[in-house]
C-alpha positions, -999 to +999 in steps of 0.1 A: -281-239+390-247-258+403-265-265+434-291-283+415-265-300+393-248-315+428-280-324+444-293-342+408-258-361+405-254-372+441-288-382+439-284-401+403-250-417+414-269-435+448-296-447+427-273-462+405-254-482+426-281-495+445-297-505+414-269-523+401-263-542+432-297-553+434-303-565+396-272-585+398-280-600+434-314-607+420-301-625+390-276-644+412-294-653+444-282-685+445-247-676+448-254-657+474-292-668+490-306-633+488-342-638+477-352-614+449-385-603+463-380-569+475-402-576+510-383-608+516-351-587+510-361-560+536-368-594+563-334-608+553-316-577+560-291-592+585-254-585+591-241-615+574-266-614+544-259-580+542-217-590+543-226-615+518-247-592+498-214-570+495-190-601+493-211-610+459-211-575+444-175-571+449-176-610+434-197-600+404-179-568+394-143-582+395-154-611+374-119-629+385-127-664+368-095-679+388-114-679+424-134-706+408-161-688+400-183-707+375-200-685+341-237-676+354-265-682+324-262-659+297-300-646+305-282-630+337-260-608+316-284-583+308-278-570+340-246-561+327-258-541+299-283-522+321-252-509+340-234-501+303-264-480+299-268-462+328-226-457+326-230-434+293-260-418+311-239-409+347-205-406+326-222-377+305-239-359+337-203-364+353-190-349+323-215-321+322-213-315+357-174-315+354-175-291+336-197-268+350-176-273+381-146-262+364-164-236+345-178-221+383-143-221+392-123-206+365-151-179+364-140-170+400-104-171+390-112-149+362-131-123+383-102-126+409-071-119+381-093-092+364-097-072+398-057-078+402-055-063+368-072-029+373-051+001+369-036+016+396-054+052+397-030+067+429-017+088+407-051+107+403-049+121+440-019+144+423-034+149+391-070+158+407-073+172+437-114+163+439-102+122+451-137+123+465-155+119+429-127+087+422-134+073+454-171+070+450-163+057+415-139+026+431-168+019+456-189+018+427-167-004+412-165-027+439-204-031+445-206-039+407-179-068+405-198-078+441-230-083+423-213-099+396-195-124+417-232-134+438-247-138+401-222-161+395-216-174+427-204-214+433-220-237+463-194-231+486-200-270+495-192-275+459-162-258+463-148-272+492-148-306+476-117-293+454-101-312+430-088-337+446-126-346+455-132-346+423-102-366+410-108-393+435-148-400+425-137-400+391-113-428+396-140-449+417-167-443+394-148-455+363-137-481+380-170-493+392-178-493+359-149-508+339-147-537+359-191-541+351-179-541+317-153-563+319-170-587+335-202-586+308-175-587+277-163-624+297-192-636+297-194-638+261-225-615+247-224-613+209-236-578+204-246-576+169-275-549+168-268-508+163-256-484+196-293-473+193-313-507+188-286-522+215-298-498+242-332-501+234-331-541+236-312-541+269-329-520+285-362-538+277-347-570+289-334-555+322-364-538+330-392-562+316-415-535+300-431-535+266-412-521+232-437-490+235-423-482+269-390-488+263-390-463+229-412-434+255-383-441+281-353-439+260-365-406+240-368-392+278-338-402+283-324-385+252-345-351+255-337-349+293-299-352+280-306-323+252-323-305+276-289-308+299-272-295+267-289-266+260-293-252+298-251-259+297-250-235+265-273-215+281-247-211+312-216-205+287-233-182+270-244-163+298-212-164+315-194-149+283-222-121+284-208-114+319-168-116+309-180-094+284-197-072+303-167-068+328-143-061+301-167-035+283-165-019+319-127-023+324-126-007+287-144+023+300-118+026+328-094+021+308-101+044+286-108+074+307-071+059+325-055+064+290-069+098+287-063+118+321-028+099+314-022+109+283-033+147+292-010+145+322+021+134+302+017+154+275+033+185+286+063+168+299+072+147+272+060+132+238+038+101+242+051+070+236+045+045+210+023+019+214+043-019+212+021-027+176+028+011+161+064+000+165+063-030+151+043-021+123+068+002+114+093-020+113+073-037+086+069-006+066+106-002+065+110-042+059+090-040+030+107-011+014+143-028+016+130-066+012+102-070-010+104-104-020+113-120+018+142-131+000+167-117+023+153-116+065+118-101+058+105-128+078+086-114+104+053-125+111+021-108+097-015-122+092-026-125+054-063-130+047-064-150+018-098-169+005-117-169-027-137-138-042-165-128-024-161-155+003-162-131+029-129-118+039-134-083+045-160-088+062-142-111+093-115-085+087-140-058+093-156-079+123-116-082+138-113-045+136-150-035+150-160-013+118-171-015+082-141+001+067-136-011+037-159-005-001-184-033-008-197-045-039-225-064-050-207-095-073-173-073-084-140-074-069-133-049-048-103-056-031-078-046-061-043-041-038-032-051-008-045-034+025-022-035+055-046-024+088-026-022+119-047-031+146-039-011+180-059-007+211-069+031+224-088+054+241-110+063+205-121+043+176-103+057+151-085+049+115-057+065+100-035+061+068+000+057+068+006+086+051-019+111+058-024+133+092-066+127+090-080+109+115-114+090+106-139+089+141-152+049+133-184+063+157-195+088+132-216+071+095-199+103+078-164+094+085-167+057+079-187+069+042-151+091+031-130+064+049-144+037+026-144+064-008-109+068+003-100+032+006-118+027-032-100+059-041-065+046-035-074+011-048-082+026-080-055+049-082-026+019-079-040+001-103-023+019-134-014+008-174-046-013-175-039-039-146-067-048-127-050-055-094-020-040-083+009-049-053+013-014-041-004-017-004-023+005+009-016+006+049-040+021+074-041+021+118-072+015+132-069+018+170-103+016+191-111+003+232-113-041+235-092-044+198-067-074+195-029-060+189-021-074+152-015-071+118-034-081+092-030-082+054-061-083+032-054-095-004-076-092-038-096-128-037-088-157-054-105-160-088-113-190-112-124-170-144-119-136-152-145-111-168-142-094-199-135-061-181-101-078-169-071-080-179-055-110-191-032-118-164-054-104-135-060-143-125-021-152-128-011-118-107-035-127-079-020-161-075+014-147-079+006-119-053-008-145-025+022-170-031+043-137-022+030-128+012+021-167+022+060-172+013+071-156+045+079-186+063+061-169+094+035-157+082-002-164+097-026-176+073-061-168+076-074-192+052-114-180+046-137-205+028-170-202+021-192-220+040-223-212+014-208-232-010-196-266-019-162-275-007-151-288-040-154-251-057-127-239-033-097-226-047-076-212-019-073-244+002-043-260-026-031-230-028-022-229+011-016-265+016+013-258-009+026-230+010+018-246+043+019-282+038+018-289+076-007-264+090+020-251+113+006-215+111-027-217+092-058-207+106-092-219+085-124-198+090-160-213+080-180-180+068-214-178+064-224-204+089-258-196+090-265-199+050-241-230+055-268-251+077-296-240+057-282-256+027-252-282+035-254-316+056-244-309+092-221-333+092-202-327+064-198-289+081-187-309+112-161-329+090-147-297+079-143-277+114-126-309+128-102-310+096-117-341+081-127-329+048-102-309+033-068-322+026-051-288+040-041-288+075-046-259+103-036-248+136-072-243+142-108-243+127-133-216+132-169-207+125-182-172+122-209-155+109-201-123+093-240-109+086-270-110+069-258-095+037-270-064+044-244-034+039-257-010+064-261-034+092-235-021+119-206-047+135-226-045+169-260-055+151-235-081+132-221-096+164-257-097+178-269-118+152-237-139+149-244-150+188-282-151+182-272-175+160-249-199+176-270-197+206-302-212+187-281-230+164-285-270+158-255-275+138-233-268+174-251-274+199-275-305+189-268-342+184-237-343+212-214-318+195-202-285+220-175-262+202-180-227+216-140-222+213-144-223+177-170-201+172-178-162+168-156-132+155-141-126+191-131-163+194-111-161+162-099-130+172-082-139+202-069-165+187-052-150+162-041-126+185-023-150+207-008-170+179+007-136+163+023-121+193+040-158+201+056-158+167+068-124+170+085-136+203+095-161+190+112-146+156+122-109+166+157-119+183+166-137+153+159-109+125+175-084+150+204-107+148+206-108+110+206-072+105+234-066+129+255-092+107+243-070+072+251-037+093+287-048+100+295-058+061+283-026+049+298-003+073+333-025+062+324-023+027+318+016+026+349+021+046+371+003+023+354+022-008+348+060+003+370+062+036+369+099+036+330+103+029+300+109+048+273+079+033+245+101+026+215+087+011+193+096-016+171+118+006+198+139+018+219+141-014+185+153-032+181+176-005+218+191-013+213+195-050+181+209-048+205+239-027+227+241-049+202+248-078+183+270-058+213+290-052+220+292-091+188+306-093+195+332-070+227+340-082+205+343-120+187+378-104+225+393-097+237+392-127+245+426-140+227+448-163+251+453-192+256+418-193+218+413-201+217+436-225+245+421-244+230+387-247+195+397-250+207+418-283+231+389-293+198+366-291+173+392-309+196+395-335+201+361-339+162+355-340+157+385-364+187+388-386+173+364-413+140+381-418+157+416-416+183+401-445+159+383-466+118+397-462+133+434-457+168+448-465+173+426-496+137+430-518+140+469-505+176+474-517+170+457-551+136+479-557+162+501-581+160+533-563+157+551-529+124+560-527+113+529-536+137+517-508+125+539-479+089+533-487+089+494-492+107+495-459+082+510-438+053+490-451+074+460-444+088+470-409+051+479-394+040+444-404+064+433-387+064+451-354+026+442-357+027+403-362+058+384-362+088+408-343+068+405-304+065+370-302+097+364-317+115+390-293+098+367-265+110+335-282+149+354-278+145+368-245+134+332-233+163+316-247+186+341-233+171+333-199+180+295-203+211+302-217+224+319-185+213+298-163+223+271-180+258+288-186+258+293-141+254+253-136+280+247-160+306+272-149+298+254-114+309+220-123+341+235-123+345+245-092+370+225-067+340+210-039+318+201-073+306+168-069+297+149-099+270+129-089+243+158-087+250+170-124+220+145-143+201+155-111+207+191-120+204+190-157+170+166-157+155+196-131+170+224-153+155+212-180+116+202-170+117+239-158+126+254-188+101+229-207+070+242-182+077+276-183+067+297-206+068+339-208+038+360-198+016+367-226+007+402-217+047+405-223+038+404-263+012+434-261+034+453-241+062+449-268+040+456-296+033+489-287+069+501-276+081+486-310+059+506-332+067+536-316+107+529-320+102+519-356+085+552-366+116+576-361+133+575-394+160+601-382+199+593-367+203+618-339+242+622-334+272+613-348+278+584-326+244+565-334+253+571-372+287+549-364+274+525-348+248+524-373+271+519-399+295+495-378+261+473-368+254+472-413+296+461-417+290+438-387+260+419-403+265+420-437+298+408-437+283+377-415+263+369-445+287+374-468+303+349-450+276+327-451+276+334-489+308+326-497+311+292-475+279+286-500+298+293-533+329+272-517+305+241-517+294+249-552+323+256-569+347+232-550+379+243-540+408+270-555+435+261-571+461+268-542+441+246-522+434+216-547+476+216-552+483+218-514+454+191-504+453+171-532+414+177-539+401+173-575+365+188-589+335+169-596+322+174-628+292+191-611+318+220-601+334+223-632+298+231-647+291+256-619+324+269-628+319+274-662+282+292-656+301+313-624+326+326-657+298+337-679+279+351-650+309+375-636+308+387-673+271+401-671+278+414-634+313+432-644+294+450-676+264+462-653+273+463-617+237+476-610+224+450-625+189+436-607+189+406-588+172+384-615+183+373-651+163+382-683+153+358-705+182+373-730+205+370-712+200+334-697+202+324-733+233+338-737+246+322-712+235+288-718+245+293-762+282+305-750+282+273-727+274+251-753+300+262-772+322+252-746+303+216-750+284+227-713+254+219-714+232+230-684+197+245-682+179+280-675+174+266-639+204+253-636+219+288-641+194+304-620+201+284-588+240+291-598+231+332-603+214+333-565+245+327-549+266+347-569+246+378-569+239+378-535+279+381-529+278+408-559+254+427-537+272+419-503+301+435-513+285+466-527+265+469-497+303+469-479+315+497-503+283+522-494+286+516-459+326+531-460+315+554-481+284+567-456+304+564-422+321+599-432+283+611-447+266+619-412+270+658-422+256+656-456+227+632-441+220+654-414+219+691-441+204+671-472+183+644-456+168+618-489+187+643-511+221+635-499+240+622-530+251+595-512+226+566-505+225+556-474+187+543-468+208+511-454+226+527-429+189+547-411+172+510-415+198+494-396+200+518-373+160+517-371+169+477-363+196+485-337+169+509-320+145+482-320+166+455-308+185+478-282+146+488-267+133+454-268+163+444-252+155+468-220+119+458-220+130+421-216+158+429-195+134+441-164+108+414-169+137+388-168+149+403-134+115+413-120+093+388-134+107+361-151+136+350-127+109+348-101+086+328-120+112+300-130+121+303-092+086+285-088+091+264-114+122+249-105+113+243-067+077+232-081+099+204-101+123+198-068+089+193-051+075+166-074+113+152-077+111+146-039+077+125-037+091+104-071+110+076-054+115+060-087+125+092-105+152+100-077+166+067-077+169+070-118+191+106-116+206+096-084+227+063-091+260+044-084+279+024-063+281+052-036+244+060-037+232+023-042+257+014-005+252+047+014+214+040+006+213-002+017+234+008+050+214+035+057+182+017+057+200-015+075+210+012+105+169+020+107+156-010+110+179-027+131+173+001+155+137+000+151+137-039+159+159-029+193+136+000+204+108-030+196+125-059+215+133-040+241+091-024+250+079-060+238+109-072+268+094-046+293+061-060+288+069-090+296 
């Protein structure tokens, strides 16, 4: 095809000049007395009218009015034109031919560097002692680029003319030609008509053929120049099919390189990072200590920002080789922002951040629960009815031929929300762009639409105010092929060449991203994206070449190469920065805590949740009696009121002791059966919390105790305590043992019988207690202490007073007396009260009686119990006969059984069971504590968190950005 391309340009160029020479010789024969007839030219072909043949073209072409040379007729100057004309002809074969020349030679170049550029695979005659297979491979190898360089093979004549050759036609040509021109503008020819109507008229003059012939000739001219066009694509295209071809191969090697390597290596040390692993996780810690690139977040990162449903996953998905992320038909989708790490390796695979799965991109399956997860996640950060959210979601994809980036993929722009929105979705969006495009070196992929009209874009203000000057914007034309179905041509023209909008870019590409299908693959979408441009008018047709600006793998590259120049060209600096914000810290926490450790809030959790664990250990030593004591203290505390008030009271009031004894064993088996198991669980609970409690308490006084664990501790403590809850086969178990403690109605020694009694002193003088403290509010003060304190009674305690006197009458003449009034006597009381000019009511006297009875009764109660502790003897020979009543005394003691049984029961469920079980609960709490960043930061607070924490994280990533700058200096 280049030889062709010589052989029709040498050919072309000849023809040109002769014709030239010879139109303006014919036109000017008297200047020069060459006759015009072409016979009488051949018989006048003599030395000196061939010298003067020359002498006039070299006349006629400088057009140097001061030799004296007189302006020819203006019907001679069409000669002129004829040369314009064929000029644009020759000057677009030269071009075309140009650059096929250069094309022919960078194509060798390229083959050349990408042989230099193959691994060395030495180190295979160690690792494999069968070299024999490898060798046949590299001969292989060798006999493939071979054919590859014959199919694309230059004339080695073409060659040899070089560039300087090539520079030194150039010059003559043009030249040649400008000094045609010049000398036709002189002359003075008003061209008035169209570039179209002006070549057609010209050439018509020149050539002296009809209108008909001159339209047929200039249409040939124009198809054979199309025709030039297309077989020029065609040789591009087919050239890119063989650079990708080559690198598909060199992949392969490559891959099988990075595998037998990465086998080799693997047993003697761990494998290294890639250089885009480590610098994305630089970004992951940046993001975490600068979230609003307000303080030196400001390396560089690719955000893909463009209106909904203009098609930015989809070049994202083209970029990374695989459909990764959820489609919709209409609905947003993208509801938080996606961080994909792009990274070249051995296996197309995708990872997230903060998962161990790997997703195979070959396999449909994995790609299905890669994309569920990717929804999944979306879903789950949006939260309290937001529809979009600005937790990212970050995610590696590595795979063979993949461009070393990252890229940020945003929820798209909107111009009116739904009803299923909510009311600030269109604000956050906005807001959430302006953040990322704020980084002052960050790429923007701008994506429009290319379906649409230009006017309904929204994203284009929005990045011309971020990026004003277009220093790192990138615009991408989508949907290309629905774009020349519908829009003018050259209005798509005006807005790849940056004509139409008022934003400016770095660059502006086309792409095609599908057919709309969602189960077309990215290699049946690349397909029909260069099917496309290959066929396409809107590139191709009408004079207009742009294959740099088209295609997925174009843009790719190009963003590629524009990311890795401003990370060179902004890591040094941010390193820089940190080092400075490293240095005040570590000065600041040495002036403020010079004899501490700074420990962050990782490692300070990590030592409280030790120290709680170790309380919980210490919980299962504690000894035996001491759970007995409080697990009695706490039943009785739990029980004491119902005992007082549903049992021992209506029972001893009945009026005698049979009455007594039987009342209380109906009422006790009720009990035991319904209320006294749950309520034993209830104690022996909050006996468990209570010691615990009690251990983290008595440890905040130790000497090492530091303070800032103790609303770690106590918020841990007590979402245990709230979760747990006792085991409910506790209750039957208790039931059962309680009944058959509450059926033995007989004291067995002497020393159950005193403690019996002790236990009825003990509790009823606790309620006497209570009693009196009840009359002291009722009846006011005495009389010592309203002279020593000054205190006066209300007239309220005066009346009590008064009914108190007239009630101690009626208790003092019947000491037995029941524990209600009769209806006599509250009219006796309330007559002798008026007398007094007192005047209360029946309930008034009542409510004051309740109080005063109960203390009547109390202290009775008191008197029998002295009077049984010496009555064990008679109890034990008379039983229910005894003279003595002492039905009190055997119902406490049946109490002090129950309560000193249930006790036990709880006791060993507490050390075998329980303990255990809020064991799990506590660490189950630590464990949730841990993953709750927010949570931890709330119960771990201060200065000295808040600075060990910053300096910390300072340390990390300015030795993250050192470990990066110095791999991204080796490979340099």
């Amino acid at each position: 095809m280049l030889r062709i391309y010589q052989n029709t340009y040498r050919r072309t160029a000849k023809k040109a000049v002769v014709y030239s020479t010879k139109v303006a010789c014919c036109n000017h024969s008297t200047l020069c007395g060459i006759t015009s007839h072409p016979r009488r030219a051949q018989d006048s072909g003599s030395s000196s009218s061939n010298g003067r043949h020359r002498r006039h073209e070299e006349f006629l072409l400088a057009g140097n009015p001061a030799r004296g040379w007189q302006m020819p007729p203006p019907s001679r100057g069409y000669g002129m034109l004829v040369v314009r004309i064929l000029r644009g002809a020759l000057k677009l074969r030269y071009i075309v031919l140009g650059g096929a020349i250069g094309g022919g030679v960078s194509l060798s170049k390229k083959y050349e560097d990408w042989k230099d550029g193959l691994p060395d695979f030495k180190w295979l005659e160690d690792a494999m002692p069968q070299g024999e297979r490898w060798s046949q491979f590299s001969r292989n190898l060798i006999e493939v680029g071979s054919l590859v360089k014959n199919a694309i093979e230059v004339d080695p004549k073409l060659k040899q003319l070089g560039e300087d050759k090539l520079s030194e036609w150039r010059t003559w040509f043009d030249s040649r030609l400008d000094d045609a021109i010049e000398a036709a503008d002189y002359q003075g020819v008003q061209i008035v008509e169209t570039k179209d109507d002006l070549k057609a008229k010209t050439t018509v003059a020149a050539l002296g053929i009809t209108s008909d012939e001159s339209r047929k000739k200039y249409e040939k001219l124009q198809s054979q120049v199309e025709t030039l066009q297309t077989e020029i694509m065609n040789v591009q295209i087919k050239y890119q099919k063989e650079l990708e071809k080559m690198e598909k191969e060199n992949r392969e090697l490559r891959q099988q390189y990075l595998i037998l390597k990465t086998n080799k290596k693997t047993t003697a040390k761990k494998i290294k990072k890639s250089l885009i692993d480590m610098y994305s996780e630089v970004l992951d810690e940046l993001s975490g200590y600068d979230t609003g690139y307000t303080m030196a977040d400001h390396l560089p990162r690719v955000v893909v920002v463009g209106d909904q449903s203009s098609g930015k996953t989809s070049v994202l998905e083209s970029i990374a080789k695989a459909r990764i992320f959820p489609r919709g038909s209409g609905e947003m989708m993208t509801r938080a922002p996606v961080k994909v790490t792009l990274a070249e390796g051995p296996y197309h695979v995708a990872q997230f951040r903060d998962s161990d799965r790997e997703y195979d991109l070959t396999k449909e399956s994995d790609l299905q629960d890669l994309r569920r997860d990717v929804e999944f996640r979306m879903k789950a950060s949006v939260r309290g009815g937001k529809t979009v959210s600005n937790e990212v979601i970050a995610m590696t994809v590595k795979g063979p031929g993949l461009q070393r980036m990252v890229l940020v993929d945003l929820p798209g722009i909107i111009s009116t929300m739904t009803v299923d929105m909510a009311s600030d979705t269109k604000d956050s969006i906005h807001q959430m762009t302006k953040h990322y495009m704020s980084n002052p070196n960050a790429i923007i992929l701008c994506i429009q639409d290319g379906s649409v009209d230009a006017e309904r874009s929204n994203v284009t203000d929005l990045v011309m105010q971020c990026d004003p000057l277009g220093r790192r914007t990138i615009f991408v034309l989508t949907k290309v092929d629905l774009a020349e179905e519908l829009a003018d041509p050259d209005r798509i023209r005006k807005i790849l060449s940056g004509k139409l909008f008022p934003m400016k870019a770095l660059g502006y590409y086309a792409v095609v991203t599908g057919r709309g299908r969602k189960d077309d693959s990215i290699d049946a979408i690349r397909q029909y994206e260069e099917d496309f441009f290959k066929n396409s008018k809107l590139f191709h047709r009408r004079g207009v070449i742009m294959p740099h600006q088209v295609t997925s793998r174009n843009l790719s590259l190009a963003v590629s190469d524009r990311f890795w120049k401003m990370v060179r060209e902004t890591i040094e600096q941010q390193a820089d920065a940190f080092k400075a914000t490293r240095f005040n810290l570590e000065t600041e926490w040495k002036n403020n805590f010079p004899r501490l450790r700074e420990s962050g809030r990782d490692e300070l959790f990590d030592k409280a949740k030790g120290e709680i664990l170790d309380e919980v250990v210490t919980l299962s030593q504690i000894s035996a009696k001491k759970w007995d004591d409080a697990l009695s203290t706490k039943l009785w505390e739990k029980l004491s009121n119902y005992v007082f008030e549903s049992i021992y009271l209506p029972a001893a009031q009945s009026g005698s002791q049979n009455s007594f004894n039987t009342m209380v064993d109906i009422k006790l088996r009720q009990w035991a059966e319904q209320a006294l198991p749950a309520k034993s669980v209830e104690a022996g609970w909050e006996a468990l919390q209570q010691e615990f409690i009690s251990l983290m308490e008595r440890s905040k006084k130790a000497q090492d105790h530091d303070g800032i664990f103790d609303q770690l501790k106590s918020a841990v403590v007590d979402e245990a305590i709230r979760r747990h809850s006792w085991e409910d086969k506790a209750i039957d178990m208790l039931r059962v043992i309680q009944l058959n403690t509450l059926e033995d109605r007989f004291v067995h020694d002497k020393q159950e019988w005193d403690s019996a009694v002790k236990f009825l002193e003990s509790s009823v003088n606790a309620k006497l207690v209570q009693t009196e403290e009840t009359l002291a509010q009722m009846f006011g003060p005495g009389q010592m202490r309203r002279l020593t304190h000054w205190q006066y009674l209300t007239q309220d305690q005066q009346k009590r007073r008064s009914v108190k006197n007239e009630l101690d009458k009626i208790l003092k003449n019947d000491t037995k007396h029941l524990p209600t009034l009769t209806h006599d006597e509250l009219t006796t009381v309330r007559k002798n009260l008026q007398r007094d000019n007192v005047d209360v009511d029946t309930d008034y006297i009542r409510q004051t009686w309740f109080p005063v009875y109960r203390k009547h009764f109390l202290q009775q109660a008191l008197q029998r119990a002295k009077d049984c502790r010496k009555a064990y003897y008679l109890y034990t020979q008379q039983g229910a006969e005894c003279e003595i009543s002492c039905s009190d005394v055997v119902l406490f003691w049946r109490i002090q059984q129950v309560i000193k049984i249930t006790g036990n029961a709880l006791r060993q469920q507490v050390i075998n069971r329980e303990a255990r079980r809020l064991d799990k609960e506590i660490k189950a709490v630590l464990d949730e504590f841990s993953d709750d960043e927010e949570k931890k930061g709330y119960l771990l607070t201060g200065k000295r968190v808040l600075l060990a924490e910053e300096l910390i994280k300072v340390r990390q990533i300015q030795e993250k950005l050192e470990e990066f700058i110095n791999s991204l200096n080796q490979e340099k």
